[in-house]
C-alpha positions as CSV (number, residue, x, y, z in Angstrom):
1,X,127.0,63.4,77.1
2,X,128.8,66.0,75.2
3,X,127.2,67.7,72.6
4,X,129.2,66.4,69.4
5,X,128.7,63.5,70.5
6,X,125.9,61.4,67.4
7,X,125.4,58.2,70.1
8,X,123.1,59.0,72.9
9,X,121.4,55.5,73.5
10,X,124.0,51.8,74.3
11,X,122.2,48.9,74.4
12,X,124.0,46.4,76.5
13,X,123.1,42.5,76.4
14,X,125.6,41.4,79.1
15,X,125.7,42.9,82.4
16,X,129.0,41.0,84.2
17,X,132.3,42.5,84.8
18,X,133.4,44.1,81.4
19,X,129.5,45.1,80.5
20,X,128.8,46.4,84.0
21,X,131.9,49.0,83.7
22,X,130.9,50.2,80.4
23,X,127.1,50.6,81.2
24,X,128.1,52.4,84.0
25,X,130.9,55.1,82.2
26,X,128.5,55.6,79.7
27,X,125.6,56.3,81.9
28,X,128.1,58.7,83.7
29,X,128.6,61.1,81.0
30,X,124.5,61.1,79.9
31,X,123.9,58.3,77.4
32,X,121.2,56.6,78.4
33,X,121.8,52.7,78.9
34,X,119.6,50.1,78.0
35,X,120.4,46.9,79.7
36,X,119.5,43.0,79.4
37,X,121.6,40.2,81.4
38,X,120.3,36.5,81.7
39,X,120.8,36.6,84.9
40,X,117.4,38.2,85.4
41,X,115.8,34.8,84.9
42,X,117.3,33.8,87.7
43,X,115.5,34.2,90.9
44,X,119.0,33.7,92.9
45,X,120.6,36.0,91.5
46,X,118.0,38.6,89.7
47,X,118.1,41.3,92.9
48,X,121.6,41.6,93.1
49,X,121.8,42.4,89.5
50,X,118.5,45.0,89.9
51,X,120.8,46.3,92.6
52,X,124.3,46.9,90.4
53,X,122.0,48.4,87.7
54,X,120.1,51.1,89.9
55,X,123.6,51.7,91.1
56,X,125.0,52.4,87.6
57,X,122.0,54.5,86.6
58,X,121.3,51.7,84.0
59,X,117.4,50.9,82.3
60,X,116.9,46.7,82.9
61,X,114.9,45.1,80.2
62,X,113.2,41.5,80.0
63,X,114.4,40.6,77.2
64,X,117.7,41.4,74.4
65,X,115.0,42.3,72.0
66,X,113.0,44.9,74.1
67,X,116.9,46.1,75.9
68,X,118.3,47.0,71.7
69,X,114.8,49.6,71.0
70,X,116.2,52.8,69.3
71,X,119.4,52.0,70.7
72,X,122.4,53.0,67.9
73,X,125.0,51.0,69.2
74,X,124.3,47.3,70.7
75,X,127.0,45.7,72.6
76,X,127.2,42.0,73.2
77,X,129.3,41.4,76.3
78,X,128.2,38.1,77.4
79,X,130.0,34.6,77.9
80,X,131.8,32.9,74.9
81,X,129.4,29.8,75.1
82,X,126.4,32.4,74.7
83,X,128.0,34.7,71.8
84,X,126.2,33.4,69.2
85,X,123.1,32.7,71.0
86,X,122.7,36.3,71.1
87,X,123.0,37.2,67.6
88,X,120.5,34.5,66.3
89,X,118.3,36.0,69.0
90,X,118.6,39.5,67.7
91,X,118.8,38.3,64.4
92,X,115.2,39.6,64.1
93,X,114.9,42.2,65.8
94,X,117.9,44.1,64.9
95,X,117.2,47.6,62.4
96,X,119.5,48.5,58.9
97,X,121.5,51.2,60.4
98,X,122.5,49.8,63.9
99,X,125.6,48.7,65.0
100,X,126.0,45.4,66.5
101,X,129.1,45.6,68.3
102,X,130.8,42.0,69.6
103,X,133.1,42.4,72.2
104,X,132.9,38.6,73.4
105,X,136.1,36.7,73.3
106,X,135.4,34.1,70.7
107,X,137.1,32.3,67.1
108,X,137.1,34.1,64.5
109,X,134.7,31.6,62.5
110,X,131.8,32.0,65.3
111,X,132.3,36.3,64.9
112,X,131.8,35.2,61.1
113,X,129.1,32.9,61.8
114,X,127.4,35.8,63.8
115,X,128.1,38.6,61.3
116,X,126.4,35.7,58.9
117,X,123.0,35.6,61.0
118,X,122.9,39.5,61.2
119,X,123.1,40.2,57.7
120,X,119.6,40.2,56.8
121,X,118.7,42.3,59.5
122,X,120.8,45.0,57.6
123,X,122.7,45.9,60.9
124,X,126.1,46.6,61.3
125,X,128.3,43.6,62.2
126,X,131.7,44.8,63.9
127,X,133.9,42.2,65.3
128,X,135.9,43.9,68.6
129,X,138.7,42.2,70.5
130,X,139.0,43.6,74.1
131,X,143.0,43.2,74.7
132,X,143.3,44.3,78.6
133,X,140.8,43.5,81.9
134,X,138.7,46.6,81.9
135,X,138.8,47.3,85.5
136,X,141.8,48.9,85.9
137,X,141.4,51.1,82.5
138,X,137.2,51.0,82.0
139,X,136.5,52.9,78.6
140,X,140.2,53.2,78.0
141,X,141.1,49.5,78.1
142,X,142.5,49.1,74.3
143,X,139.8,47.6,71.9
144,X,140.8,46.2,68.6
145,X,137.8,46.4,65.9
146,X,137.2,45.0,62.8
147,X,134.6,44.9,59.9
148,X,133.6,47.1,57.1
149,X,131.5,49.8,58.5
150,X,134.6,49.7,61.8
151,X,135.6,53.2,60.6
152,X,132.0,54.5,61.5
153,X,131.8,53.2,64.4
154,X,135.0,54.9,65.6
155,X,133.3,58.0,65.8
156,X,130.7,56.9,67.6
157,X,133.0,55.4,70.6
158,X,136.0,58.1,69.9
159,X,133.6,60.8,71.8
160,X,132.3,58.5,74.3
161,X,135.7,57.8,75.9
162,X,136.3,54.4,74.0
163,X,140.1,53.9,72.9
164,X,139.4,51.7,69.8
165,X,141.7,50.8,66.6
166,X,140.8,49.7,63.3
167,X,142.6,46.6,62.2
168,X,140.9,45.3,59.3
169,X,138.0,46.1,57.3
170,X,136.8,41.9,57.4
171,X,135.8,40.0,59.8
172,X,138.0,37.8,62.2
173,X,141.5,39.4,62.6
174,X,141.0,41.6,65.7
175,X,139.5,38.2,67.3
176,X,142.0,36.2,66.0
177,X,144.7,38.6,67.3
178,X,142.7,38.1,70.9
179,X,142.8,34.5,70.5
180,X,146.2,34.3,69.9
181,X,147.4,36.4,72.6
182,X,145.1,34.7,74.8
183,X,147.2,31.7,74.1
184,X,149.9,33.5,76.6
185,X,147.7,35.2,79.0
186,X,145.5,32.4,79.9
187,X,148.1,30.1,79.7
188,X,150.3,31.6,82.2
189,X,147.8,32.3,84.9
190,X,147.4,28.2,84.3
191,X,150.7,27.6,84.3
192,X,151.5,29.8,87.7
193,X,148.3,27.8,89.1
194,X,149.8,24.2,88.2
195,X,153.9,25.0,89.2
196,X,152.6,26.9,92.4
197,X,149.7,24.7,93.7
198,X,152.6,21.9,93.5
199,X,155.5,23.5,94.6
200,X,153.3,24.4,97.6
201,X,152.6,20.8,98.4
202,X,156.5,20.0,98.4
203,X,157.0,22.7,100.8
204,X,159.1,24.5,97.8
205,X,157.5,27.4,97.1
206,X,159.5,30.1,98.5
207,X,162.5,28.7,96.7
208,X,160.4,28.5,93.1
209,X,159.4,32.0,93.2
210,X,163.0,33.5,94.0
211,X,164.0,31.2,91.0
212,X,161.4,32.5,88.6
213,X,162.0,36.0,89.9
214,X,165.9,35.8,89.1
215,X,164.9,34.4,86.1
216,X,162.5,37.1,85.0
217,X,162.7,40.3,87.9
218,X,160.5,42.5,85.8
219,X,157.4,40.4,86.2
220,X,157.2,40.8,89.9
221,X,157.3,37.3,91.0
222,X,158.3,38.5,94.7
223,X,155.5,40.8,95.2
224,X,151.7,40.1,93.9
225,X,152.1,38.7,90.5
226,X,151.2,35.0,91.7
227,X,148.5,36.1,93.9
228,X,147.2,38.3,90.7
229,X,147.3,35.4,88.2
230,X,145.9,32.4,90.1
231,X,143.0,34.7,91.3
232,X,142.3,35.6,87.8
233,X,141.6,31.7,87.7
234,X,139.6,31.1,90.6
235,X,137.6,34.3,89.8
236,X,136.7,33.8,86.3
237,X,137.7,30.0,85.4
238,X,134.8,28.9,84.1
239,X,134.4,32.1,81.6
240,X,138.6,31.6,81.1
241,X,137.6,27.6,80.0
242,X,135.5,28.8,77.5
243,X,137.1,31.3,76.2
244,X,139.9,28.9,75.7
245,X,137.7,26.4,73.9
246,X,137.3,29.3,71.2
247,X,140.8,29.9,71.2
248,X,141.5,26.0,70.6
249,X,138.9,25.8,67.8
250,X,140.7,29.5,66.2
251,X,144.2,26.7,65.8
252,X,142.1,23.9,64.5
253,X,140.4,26.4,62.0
254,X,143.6,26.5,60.7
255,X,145.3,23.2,61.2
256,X,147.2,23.9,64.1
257,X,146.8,21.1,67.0
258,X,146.1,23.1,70.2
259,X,147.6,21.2,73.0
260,X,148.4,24.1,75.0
261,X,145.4,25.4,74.6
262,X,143.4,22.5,75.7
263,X,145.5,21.9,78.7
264,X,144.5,26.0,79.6
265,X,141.0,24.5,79.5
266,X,141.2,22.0,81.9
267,X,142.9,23.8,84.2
268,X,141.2,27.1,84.2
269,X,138.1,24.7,84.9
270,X,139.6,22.7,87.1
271,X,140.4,24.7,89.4
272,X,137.0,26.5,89.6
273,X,135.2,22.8,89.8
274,X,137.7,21.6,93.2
275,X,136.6,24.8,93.9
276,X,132.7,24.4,93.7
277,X,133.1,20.7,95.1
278,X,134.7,22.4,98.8
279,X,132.2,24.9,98.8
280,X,134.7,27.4,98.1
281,X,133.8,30.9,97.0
282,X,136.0,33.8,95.4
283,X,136.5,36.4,98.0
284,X,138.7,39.2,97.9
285,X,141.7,39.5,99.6
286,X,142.9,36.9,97.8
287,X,145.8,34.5,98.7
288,X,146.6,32.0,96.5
289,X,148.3,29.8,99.6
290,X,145.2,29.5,101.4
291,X,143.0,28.4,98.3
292,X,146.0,25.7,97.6
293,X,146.1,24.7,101.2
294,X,141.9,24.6,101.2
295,X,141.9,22.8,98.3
296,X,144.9,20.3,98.7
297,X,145.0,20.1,102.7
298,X,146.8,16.9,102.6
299,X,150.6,17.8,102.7
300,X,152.2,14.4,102.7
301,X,155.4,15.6,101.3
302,X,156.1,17.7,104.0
303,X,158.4,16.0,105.9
C-alpha cells in the first residue's frame, strides 16, 4: 500500500471472477481484504473457494455483515439476481461514512432501489458500471461511476490502481450506459452462438466465417473471435441471462420493447442448460466445434 494512499481496508461481498481479481490486486499492494462469497454455504464448493482466497492473501468471513467491519470501501461484486439482496442485507449494518460501491451489472432502477435501502444507514451509495472483462486489464479495466459522493471515491480507487471516471453525480446513468452497451456485447456472443452452432450442422461453417470475415476483417473472424465469443457463453451463460434480464427491464423502464434483449436471454441460457443436461462442463481450451458437435451430434444435413 503506498503511503498516500487514505483506503487500507476493501471489503468484498462477491468472490467470482471480477471480485476474485480485485481482492487479489488489492491484497498485492497491502490493503488488507476482507472477503464474503455465498459460496461458503455450500459444502460442494466451500474448499475450493477457502483455497482461491488463501491464494490471494484474502480474510474469508461468514457472513457480508461481519466481511464490511471497519472496512472504508465495500464492494458488491456478486450476480445480478443477488444485487439487491445484498444491499437490504447490509442495509443494517452499513456505518455513515462508508462507501458502498456496486459494481454488479444491473437496471438502473434496482442500483436506485439499492441506493434507496442504504440511505438510512448514512453510507455512501455509488453506482459503478464495469465496461470491459477484468481478466485481461484487472484494476485497469475501465469503470464508469456515478452518484454524488463519486468524486470522493475517486481518490480513494485513483491510488489503488483503479482506472474510474465520473459520469454523473445521480444515480443510474453509468449502469444505464452498461446496459445499453450490453445490448451489443451480449447480443453478439448470442448471435455468433445461434449463426455458428447452425451453420455447423449444414456443414457451412468454413464458408460463413470467410463471408463474415470479408464482411468485417477487423474483427478477426478467421482467427479466435468465434472461439472467444461462444466461450464467453458457455462459461458465464447463466450470469450473461441475468444480466440481460436487467438490461431488458432498463428498455421497459423506459418504454422501449426489448425483443433483442430477451432473445439474448434465452440463448445465453440456453446454451448453458443443453449444456448442464449432457453433463457438459466449461474447460479451457475451448473449441466452439466440439461443444456444437457434443451438443447437436446428430448431423442429418450432412449429406
Amino acid at each position: 500500500m503506498t503511503a498516500n494512499n487514505p483506503c487500507n481496508c476493501v471489503a468484498l461481498i462477491g468472490f467470482g471472477e471480477a471480485g476474485g481479481i480485485i481482492g487479489q490486486d488489492l491484497a498485492a499492494q497491502g490493503v488488507r481484504v476482507r472477503v464474503y462469497d455465498r459460496l461458503l454455504d455450500d459444502p460442494a464448493r466451500r474448499d475450493t473457494l477457502l483455497a482461491k482466497a488463501a491464494s490471494a492473501k484474502v480474510e474469508v468471513y461468514e457472513s457480508a455483515a461481519e466481511a464490511i467491519l471497519g472496512a472504508q470501501l465495500v464492494i458488491s461484486a456478486v450476480t445480478a439476481g443477488s444485487a439487491q439482496v445484498v444491499a437490504w442485507e447490509l442495509a443494517d449494518c452499513l456505518l455513515p461514512g462508508q462507501f458502498f460501491m456496486d459494481i454488479n451489472s444491473v437496471a438502473p432502477t434496482t442500483k436506485q432501489a439499492s441506493r434507496d435501502a442504504l440511505l438510512p444507514s448514512g453510507a455512501n451509495y455509488i453506482d459503478a458500471a464495469v465496461m470491459a472483462p477484468v481478466p485481461p486489464q484487472r484494476l485497469q479495466t475501465p469503470i464508469l461511476l456515478g452518484g454524488a459522493q463519486a468524486l470522493a471515491l475517486v481518490q480513494l480507487l485513483e491510488p489503488l490502481g483503479f482506472n474510474v471516471k465520473v459520469v454523473a453525480d445521480r444515480i443510474g446513468i453509468a449502469s444505464a450506459i452498461k446496459m445499453c452497451r450490453s445490448v451489443m456485447i451480449k447480443g453478439l456472443e448470442a448471435l455468433t452462438t445461434e449463426c455458428l452452432s447452425t451453420a455447423r450442422q449444414y456443414g457451412a461453417e468454413e464458408l460463413v466465417l470467410a463471408s463474415l470475415h470479408k464482411s468485417f476483417p477487423e474483427m478477426g473472424w478467421n482467427a479466435r473471435q468465434p472461439h472467444y465469443l461462444i466461450s464467453r457463453v458457455a462459461e458465464h451463460g447463466r450470469r450473461r441471462a441475468e444480466e440481460m434480464e436487467e438490461v431488458a427491464k432498463t428498455a421497459a423502464d423506459v418504454g422501449i420493447t426489448p425483443n433483442m434483449s430477451q432473445a439474448i436471454v434465452a440463448t445465453q441460457r440456453g446454451l448453458v442448460e443443453s449444456m448442464v443436461e449432457r453433463g457438459v462442463i466449461y474447460s479451457e481450451p475451448f473449441d466452439w466445434q466440439v461443444l456444437v458437435d457434443t451438443l447437436y451430434p446428430a448431423k442429418q444435413h450432412r449429406r
